[in-house]
C-alpha positions in Angstrom: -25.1 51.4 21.5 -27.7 52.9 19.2 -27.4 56.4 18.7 -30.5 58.6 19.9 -33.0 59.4 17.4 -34.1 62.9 16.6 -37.9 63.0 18.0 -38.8 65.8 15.6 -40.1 64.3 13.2 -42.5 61.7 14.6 -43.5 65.2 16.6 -44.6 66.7 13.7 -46.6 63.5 12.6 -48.2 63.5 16.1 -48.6 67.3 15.7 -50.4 67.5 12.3 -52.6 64.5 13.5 -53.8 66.3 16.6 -54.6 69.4 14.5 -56.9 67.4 11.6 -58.7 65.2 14.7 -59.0 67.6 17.9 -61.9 70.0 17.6 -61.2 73.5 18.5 -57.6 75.9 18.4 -57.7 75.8 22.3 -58.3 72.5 22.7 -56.1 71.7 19.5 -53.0 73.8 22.3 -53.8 72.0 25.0 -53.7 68.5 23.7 -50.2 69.4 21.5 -48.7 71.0 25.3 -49.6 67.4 26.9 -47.9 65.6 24.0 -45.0 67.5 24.5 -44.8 67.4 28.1 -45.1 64.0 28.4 -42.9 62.1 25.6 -41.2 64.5 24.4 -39.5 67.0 26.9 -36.7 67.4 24.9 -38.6 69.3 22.9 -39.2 72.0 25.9 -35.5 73.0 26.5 -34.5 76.2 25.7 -31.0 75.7 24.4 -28.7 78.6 23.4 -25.4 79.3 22.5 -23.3 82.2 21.9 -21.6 82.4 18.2 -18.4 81.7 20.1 -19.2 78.6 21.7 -20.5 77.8 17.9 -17.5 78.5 16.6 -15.5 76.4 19.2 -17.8 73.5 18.9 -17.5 73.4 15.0 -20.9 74.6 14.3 -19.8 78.1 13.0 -16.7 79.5 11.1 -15.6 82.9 12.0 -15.0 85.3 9.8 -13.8 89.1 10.4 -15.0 91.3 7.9 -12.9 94.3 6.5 -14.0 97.0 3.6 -10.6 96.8 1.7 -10.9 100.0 1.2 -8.4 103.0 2.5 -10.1 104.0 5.6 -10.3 107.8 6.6 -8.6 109.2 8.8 -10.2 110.6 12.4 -10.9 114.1 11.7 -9.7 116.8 14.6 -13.2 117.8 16.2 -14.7 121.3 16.9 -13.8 122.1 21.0 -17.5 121.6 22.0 -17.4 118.4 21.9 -19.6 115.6 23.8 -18.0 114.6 27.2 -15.4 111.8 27.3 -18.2 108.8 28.0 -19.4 109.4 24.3 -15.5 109.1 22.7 -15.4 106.7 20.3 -11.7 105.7 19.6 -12.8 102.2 20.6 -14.3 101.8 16.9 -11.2 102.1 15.1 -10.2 98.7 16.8 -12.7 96.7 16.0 -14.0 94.9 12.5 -17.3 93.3 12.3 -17.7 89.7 12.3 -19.5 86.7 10.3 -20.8 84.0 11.5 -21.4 81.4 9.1 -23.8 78.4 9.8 -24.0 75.1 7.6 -27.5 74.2 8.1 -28.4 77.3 10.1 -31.4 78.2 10.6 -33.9 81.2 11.0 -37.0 82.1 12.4 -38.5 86.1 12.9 -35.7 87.6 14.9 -34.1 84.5 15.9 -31.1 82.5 14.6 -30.4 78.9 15.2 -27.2 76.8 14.3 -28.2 73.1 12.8 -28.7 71.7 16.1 -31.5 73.4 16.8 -29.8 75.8 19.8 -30.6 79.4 19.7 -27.5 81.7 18.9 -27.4 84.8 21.3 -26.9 88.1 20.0 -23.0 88.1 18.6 -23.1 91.9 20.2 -24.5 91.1 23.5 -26.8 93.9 23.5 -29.5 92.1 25.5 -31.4 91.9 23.0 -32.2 88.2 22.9 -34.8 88.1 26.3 -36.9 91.2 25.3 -37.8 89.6 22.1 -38.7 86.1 23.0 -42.1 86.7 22.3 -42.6 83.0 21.6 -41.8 80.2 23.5 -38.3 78.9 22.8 -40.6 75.6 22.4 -42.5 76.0 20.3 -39.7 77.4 18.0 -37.9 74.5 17.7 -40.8 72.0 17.3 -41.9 73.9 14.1 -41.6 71.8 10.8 -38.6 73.3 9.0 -38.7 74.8 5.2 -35.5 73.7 3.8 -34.0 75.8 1.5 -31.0 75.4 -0.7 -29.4 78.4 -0.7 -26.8 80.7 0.7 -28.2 83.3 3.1 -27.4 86.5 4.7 -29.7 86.9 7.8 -30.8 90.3 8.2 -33.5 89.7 10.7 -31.8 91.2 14.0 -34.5 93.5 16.2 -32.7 96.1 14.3 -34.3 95.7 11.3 -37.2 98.5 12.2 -35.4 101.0 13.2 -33.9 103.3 9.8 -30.1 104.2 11.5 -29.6 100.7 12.8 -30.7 99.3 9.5 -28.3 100.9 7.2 -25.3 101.4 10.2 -25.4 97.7 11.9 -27.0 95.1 8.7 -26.8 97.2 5.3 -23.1 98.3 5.7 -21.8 95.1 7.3 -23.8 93.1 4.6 -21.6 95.2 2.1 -18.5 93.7 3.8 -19.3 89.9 3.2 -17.4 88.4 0.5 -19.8 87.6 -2.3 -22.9 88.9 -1.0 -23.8 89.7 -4.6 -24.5 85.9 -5.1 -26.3 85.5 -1.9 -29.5 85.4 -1.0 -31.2 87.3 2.6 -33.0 87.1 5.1 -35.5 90.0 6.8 -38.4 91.0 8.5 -39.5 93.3 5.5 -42.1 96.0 6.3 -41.1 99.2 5.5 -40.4 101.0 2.7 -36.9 102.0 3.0 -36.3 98.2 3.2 -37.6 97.5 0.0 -35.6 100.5 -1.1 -32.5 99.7 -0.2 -32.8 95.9 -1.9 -34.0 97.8 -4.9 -30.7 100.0 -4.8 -28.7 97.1 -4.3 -29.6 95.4 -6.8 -31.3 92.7 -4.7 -34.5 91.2 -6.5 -37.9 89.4 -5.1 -36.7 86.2 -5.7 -33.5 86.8 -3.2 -35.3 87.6 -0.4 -36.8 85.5 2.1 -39.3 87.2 4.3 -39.3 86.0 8.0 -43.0 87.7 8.7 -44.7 84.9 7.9 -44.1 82.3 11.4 -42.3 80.2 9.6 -38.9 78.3 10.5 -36.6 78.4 7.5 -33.6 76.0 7.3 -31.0 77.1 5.1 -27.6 75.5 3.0 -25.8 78.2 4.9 -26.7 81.2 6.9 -24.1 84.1 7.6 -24.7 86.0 10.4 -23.1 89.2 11.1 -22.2 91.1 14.3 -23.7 94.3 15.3 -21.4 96.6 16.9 -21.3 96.9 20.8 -21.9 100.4 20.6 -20.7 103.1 18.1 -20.5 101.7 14.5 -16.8 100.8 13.3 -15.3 102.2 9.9 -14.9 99.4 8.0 -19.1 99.2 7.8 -19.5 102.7 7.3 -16.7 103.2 4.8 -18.8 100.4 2.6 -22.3 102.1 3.4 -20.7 105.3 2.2 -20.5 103.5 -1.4 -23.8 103.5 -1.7 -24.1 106.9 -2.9 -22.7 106.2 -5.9 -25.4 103.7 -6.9 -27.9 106.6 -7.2 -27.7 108.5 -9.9 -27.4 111.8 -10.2 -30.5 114.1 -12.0 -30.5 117.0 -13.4 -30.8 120.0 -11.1 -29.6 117.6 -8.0 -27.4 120.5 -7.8 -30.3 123.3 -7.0 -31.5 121.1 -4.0 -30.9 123.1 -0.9 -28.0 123.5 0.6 -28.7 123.9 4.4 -31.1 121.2 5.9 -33.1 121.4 9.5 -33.8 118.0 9.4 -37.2 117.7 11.7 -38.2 115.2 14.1 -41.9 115.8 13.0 -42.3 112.5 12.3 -42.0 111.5 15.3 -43.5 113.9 18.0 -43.2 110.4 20.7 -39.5 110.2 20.6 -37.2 113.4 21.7 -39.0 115.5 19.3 -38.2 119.4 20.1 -41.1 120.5 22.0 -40.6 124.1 20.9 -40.0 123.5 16.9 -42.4 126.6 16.1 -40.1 129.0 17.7 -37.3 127.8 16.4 -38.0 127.5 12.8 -38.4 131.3 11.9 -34.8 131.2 13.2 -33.8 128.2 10.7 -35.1 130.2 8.3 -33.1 133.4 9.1 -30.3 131.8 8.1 -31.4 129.9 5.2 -32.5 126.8 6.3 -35.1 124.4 5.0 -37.3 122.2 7.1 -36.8 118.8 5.9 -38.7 115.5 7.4 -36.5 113.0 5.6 -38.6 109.9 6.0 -41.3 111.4 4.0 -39.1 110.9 1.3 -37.8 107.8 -0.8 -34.2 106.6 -0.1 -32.1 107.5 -3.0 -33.8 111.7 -2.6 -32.4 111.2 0.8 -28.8 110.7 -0.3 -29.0 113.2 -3.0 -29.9 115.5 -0.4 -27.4 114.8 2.2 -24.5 114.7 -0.8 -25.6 117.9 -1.7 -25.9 119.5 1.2 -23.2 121.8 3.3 -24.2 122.1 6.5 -27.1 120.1 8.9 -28.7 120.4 12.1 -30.2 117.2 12.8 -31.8 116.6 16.7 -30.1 113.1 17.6 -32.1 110.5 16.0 -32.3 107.8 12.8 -31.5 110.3 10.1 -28.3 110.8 11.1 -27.1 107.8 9.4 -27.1 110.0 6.1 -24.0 111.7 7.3 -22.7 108.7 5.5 -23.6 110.4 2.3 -22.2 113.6 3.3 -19.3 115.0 1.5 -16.2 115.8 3.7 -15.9 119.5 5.6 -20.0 119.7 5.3 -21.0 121.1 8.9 -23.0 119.6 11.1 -24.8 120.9 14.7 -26.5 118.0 16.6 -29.2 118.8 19.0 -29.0 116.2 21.5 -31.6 115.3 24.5 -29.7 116.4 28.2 -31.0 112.7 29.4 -29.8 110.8 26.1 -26.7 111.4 25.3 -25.3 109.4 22.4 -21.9 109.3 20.5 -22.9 107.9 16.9 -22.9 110.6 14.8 -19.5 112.0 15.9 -18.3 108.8 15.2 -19.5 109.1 11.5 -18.4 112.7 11.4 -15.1 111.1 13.1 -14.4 109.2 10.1 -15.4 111.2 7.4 -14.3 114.7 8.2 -17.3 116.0 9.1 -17.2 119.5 10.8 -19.3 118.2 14.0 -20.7 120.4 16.7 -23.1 120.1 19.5 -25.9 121.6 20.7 -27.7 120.3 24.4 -31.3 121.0 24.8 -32.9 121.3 28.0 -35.4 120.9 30.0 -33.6 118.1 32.5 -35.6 118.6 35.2 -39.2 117.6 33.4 -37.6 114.9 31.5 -36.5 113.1 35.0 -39.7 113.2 36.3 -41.3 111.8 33.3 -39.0 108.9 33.8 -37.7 108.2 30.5 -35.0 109.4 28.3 -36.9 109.5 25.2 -39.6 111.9 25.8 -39.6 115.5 24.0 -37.4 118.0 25.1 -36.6 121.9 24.6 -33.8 124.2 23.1 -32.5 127.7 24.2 -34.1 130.0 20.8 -31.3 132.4 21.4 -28.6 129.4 22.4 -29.4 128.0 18.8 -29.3 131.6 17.2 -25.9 132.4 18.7 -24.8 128.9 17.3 -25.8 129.3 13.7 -24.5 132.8 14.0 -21.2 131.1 14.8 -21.2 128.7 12.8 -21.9 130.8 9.4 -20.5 133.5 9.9 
């Protein structure tokens, strides 16, 4: 018996051929969808697979990923703490995991294994159906750029948000044996990506962008797990090193010491709707209104490793607790309909003095039907906290 011959690449003859003859990109679509549909429907499954099933079926090796280094111990935390459904013990438990894939392959947000089957998010966050915003199809039937290197895929949805960047990819790339010989992966468009390549190190010529449509086949492709939830120690422990990449200037020292880290940046997204009558009470007690992403990344750390006590409404910039020397305080604002346990679990493991602060307004935020939308805080709640809190 003849074994069955991969159709894909007398597709792509076909393919090219009806794009240089057929008149017209719609036309050009339609005649490509016939082709397909009628000789070669294999072509139209949409095959996935979890990075278990991978692993079981000799496609993937599994590898769990630890920092090696001493990891600190869970701090005791201040009595106003969030309500048990934000504890996160759970983290201490659990160590990332890589995913390694001869022959794997990549595409935008999407990771294949060398049979062509689309991996599911090794998280399960439910992530994989709200981003399939092309045809599994079409995908696969794309000519493949083969590539002859060893690659860290970085190109999770993610990738555009600051906290997840640094808490779920940057500090679990740190983990991966070698990854100073390896080459990545990512949908790079913002700055503090390019940053954060610069800062490790990571040149142009080791990083393949996946903005570009095209289907990348690598020697190997490592993907790694994102957390379930809360981020695990082992990831932040290595993030944490970072710091010590950026040099220190002179004067770092002079930079202030108590931040108000401001949501101004993103007035869309659990901003504080009353900001103006609360800042004259920042500055009472010598705080400084800071909007951190209008500033580079390394003039982020030095101001979080500088600094000894932050009020940050819950958002992205929390990640730079990471940076944060141990006994700094810290009072999170939080949203009354989005409550969320990841900063205590970075002040959790690094003995960060955490402390909580609920805004209201619950009752407009329902009707508005989302979580996300702005949100108020007590003046005189927030005044009686600082008071606390510095006296």
């Amino acid at each position: 018996m003849l074994p069955r011959m991969d159709p894909t690449p007398l597709y792509h003859i076909l393919h090219k051929t009806i794009r240089n003859l057929v008149p017209g990109k719609g036309r050009q679509r339609a005649a490509i969808e016939a082709l397909r549909s009628a000789f070669f429907p294999l072509l139209l499954e949409d095959v996935r697979i979890s990075p278990e099933d991978a692993v079981q079926d000799g496609t993937a090796q599994k590898n769990i990923l630890r920092s090696g280094l001493p990891l600190p111990p869970v701090a005791t935390i201040c009595e106003d703490t969030p309500p048990p459904d934000m504890c996160c013990a759970e983290i201490h438990t659990h160590a990332p995991v890589e995913y390694l894939l001869e022959g794997g392959y990549a595409f935008r947000n999407f990771v294949l294994d060398r049979n062509l089957r689309f991996l599911a998010d090794p998280a399960d966050a439910n992530l994989y159906e709200t981003n399939l915003y092309r045809a599994n199809k079409n995908i696969r039937s794309l000519r493949p750029l083969y590539v002859n290197a060893d690659v860290i895929a970085l190109n999770t949805t993610w990738t555009d948000n600051f906290y997840h960047w640094f808490a779920d990819l940057i500090g679990h790339l740190l983990l991966l044996p070698a990854w100073e010989n390896k080459a990545v992966c990512a949908d790079v468009r913002y700055p503090y990506q390019r940053e954060t390549f610069q800062l490790l190190g990571i040149g142009p010529e080791r990083i393949f962008a996946l903005s570009d449509y095209r289907l990348y086949r690598f020697k190997s492709l490592s993907l790694i797990s994102v957390p379930r939830l809360w981020p695990d120690p082992h990831s932040l422990t290595a993030l944490r090193a970072l710091s010590g990449r950026v040099p220190t200037l002179p004067g770092e020292r002079n930079l202030p010491r108590r931040l108000y880290i401001s949501r101004g940046d993103r007035p869309d997204r659990r901003a504080l709707d009353n900001e103006g009558e609360l800042l004259p009470i920042f500055a009472e007690y010598g705080f400084t209104r800071v909007i951190f992403s209008a500033y580079p990344l390394e003039e982020q750390i030095r101001m979080a490793r500088n600094a000894d006590f932050l009020v940050i409404p819950h958002g992205a910039a929390g990640i730079n607790l990471v940076f944060c020397p141990s006994g700094v305080r810290f009072l999170e604002i939080m949203s009354p309909l989005a409550p969320d346990g990841s900063s205590l679990c970075i002040c959790q493991s690094f003995g960060i003095d955490y402390h909580l602060l609920r805004g209201g307004g619950g009752d407009e935020v329902s009707a508005a039907g989302s979580n996300q939308v702005s949100y108020s805080v007590d003046p005189q709640a927030l005044r009686r906290a600082l008071g606390r809190l510095t006296g």
